[in-house]
C-alpha positions in Angstrom: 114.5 97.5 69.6 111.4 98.0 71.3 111.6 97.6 74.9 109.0 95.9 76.9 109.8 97.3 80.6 107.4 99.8 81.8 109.0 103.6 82.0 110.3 104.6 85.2 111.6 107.9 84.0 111.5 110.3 81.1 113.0 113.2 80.4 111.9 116.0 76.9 115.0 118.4 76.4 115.9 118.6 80.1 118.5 120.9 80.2 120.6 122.8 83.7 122.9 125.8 83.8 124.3 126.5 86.5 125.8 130.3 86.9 128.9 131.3 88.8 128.9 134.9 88.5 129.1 135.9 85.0 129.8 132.1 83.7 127.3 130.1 82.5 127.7 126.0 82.6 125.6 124.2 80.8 125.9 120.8 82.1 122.9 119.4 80.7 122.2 120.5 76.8 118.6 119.1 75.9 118.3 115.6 77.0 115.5 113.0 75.8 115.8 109.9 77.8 114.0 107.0 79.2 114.4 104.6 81.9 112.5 101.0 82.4 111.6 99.3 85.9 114.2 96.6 86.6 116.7 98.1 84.3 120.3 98.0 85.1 121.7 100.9 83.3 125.3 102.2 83.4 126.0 105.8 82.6 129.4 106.5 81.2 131.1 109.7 80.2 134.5 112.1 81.5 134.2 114.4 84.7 131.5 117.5 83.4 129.3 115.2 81.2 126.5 115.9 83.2 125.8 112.5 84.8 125.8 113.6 88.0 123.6 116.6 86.9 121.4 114.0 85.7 121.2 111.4 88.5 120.5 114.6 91.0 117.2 116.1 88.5 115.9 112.3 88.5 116.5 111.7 92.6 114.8 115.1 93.3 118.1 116.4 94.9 118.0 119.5 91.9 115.7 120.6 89.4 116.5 121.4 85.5 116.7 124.8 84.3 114.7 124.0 81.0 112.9 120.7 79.7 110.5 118.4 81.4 111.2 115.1 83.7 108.8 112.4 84.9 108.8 109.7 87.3 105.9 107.5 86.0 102.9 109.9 85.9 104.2 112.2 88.3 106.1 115.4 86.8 109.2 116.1 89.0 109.4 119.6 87.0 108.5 122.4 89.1 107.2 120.5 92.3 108.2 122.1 95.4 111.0 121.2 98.2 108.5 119.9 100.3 106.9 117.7 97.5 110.5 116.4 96.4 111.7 115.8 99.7 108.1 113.3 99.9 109.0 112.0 96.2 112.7 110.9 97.6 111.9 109.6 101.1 109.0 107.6 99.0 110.6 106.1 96.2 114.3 106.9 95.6 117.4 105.2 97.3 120.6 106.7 96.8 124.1 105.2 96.8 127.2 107.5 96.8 131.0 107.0 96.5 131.6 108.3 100.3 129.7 105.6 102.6 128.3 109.1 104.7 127.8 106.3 107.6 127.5 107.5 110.9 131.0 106.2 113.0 129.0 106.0 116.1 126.6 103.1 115.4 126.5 99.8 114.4 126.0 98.7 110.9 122.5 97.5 111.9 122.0 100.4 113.0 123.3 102.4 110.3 120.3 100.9 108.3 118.0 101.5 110.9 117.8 105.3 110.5 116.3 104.5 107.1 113.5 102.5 108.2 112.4 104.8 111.4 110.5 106.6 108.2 109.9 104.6 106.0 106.6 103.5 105.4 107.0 99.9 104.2 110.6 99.5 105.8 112.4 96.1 105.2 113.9 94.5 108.2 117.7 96.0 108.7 119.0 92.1 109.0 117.3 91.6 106.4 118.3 94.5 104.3 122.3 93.7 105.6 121.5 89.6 104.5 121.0 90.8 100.8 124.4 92.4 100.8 126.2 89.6 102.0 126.8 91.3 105.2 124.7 89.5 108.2 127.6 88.7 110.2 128.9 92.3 110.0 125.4 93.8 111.6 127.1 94.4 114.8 130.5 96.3 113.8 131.0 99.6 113.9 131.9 101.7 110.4 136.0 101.6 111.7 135.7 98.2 111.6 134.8 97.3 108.5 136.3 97.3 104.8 135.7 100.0 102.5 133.5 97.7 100.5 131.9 96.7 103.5 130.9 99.9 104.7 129.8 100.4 100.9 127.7 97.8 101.2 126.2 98.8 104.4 125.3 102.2 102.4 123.6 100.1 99.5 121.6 97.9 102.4 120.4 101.5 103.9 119.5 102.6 100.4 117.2 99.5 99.8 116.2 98.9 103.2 112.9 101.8 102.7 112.1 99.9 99.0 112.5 102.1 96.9 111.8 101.5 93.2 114.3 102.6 91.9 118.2 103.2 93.2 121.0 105.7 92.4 124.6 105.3 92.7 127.2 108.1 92.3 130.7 106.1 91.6 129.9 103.2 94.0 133.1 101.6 93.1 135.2 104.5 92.6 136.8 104.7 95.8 137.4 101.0 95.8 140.5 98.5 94.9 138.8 95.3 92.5 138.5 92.8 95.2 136.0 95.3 97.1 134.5 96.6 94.0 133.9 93.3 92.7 131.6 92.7 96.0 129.7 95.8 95.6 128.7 95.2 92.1 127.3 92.0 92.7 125.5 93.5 95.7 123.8 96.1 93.6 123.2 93.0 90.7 121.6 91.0 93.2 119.2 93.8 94.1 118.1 94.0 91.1 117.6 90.9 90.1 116.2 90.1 93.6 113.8 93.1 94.2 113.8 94.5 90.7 114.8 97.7 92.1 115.1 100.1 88.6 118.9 100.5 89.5 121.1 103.5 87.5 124.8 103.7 88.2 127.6 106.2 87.0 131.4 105.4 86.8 134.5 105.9 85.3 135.0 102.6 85.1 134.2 101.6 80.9 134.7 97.6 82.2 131.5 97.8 84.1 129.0 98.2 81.0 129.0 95.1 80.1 127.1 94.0 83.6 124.2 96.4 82.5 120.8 95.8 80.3 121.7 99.4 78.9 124.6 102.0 78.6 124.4 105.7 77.9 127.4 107.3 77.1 127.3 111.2 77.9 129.3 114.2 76.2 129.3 117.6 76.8 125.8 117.1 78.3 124.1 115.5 75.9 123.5 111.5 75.1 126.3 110.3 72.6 125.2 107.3 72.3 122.9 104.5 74.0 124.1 100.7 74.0 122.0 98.0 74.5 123.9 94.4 75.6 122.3 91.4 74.5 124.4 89.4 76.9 125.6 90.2 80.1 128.7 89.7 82.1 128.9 89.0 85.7 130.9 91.5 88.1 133.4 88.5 88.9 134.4 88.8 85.3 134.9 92.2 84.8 138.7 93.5 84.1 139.2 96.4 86.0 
């Protein structure tokens, strides 16, 4: 099926080893892939897949041993620290499983470091309003849920605009209840905002909230899933 959404992202035989001593690890083994704006995409696979690999090589955090890699016209492959670290700050936003909040400020301003640089910042209320978390702006990170302060995390990520947003096992440190609110956070970004939005997890159940899933093995694509229909996060079975 032919799909309509402008590419974000594409990748020719994009392949990283990393070397540890005398080992070689080839975590990614030639991968041809592309990404559309607005896409909600789930990457699935076991621990050493290469997902992570991956997600870092299209956020600029690493670069690909062999193979090529694109971000609309620009070509990520071979650009310098300097000229990643202008990509990311630009156009990426990044969601991890460990909140990485700083304990010593508030929620609001938690998001506020992110939009002291940006160029085209979003208001942190306004970024903490789209999570569901407006009445939470002035609590500290010990004050607040897990998911909460996971949500905070995703309001920082968005709060610069980036076009497109990466998440490392948003949920995986969460129970269902939390999870649940953290999902729908992320679907209402993208719904909202149309914020190109790529998430990995462990958890299988969540694929059926996403336009697309890839399923990674041994650091290639085993397969690509498109769903016709999707499910919202209050429905999935975790």
């Amino acid at each position: 099926m032919t799909n309509s959404r402008p590419i974000v992202f594409r990748t020719e035989g994009l392949s990283k080893v990393y070397e540890t001593g005398a080992l070689k690890v080839h975590a990614l083994a030639g991968v041809d892939l592309q990404l559309y704006g607005g896409e909600f995409t789930v990457l699935l696979g076991p621990s050493g897949s290469g997902k992570s690999t991956l997600l870092n090589i299209l956020g600029g955090l690493d670069q690909a041993s062999a193979g090529r890699v694109w971000f609309r016209d620009l070509e990520l492959t071979g650009l310098g620290a300097r000229a990643l670290t202008r990509y990311r700050r630009a156009h990426v936003g990044f969601v991890f499983q460990f909140y990485n909040l700083v304990a010593s400020l508030s929620a609001r301003e938690n998001v506020q470091l992110v939009t002291d640089v940006a160029t085209d910042p979003m208001d942190p209320d306004e970024a903490l309003r789209r999570v569901g978390l407006s009445a939470r702006a002035d609590h500290f990170p010990a004050e607040l849920s897990g998911g909460e302060q996971q949500r905070v995390a995703i309001a920082r990520a968005i709060a610069k605009r980036p076009e497109v947003l990466l998440c490392d096992e948003p949920t995986g440190a969460l129970d269902s209840k939390t999870g649940t609110a953290v999902l729908d956070a992320l679907k209402q970004i993208n719904e909202t905002l149309a914020t190109t939005t790529v998430v990995i997890t462990h958890n299988a159940a969540i694929r059926g909230m996403a336009h697309r899933v890839i399923r990674f093995a041994d650091g290639k694509i085993a397969d690509v899933t498109v769903n016709q229909t999707r499910i919202a996060p209050q429905d999935i079975s975790w």
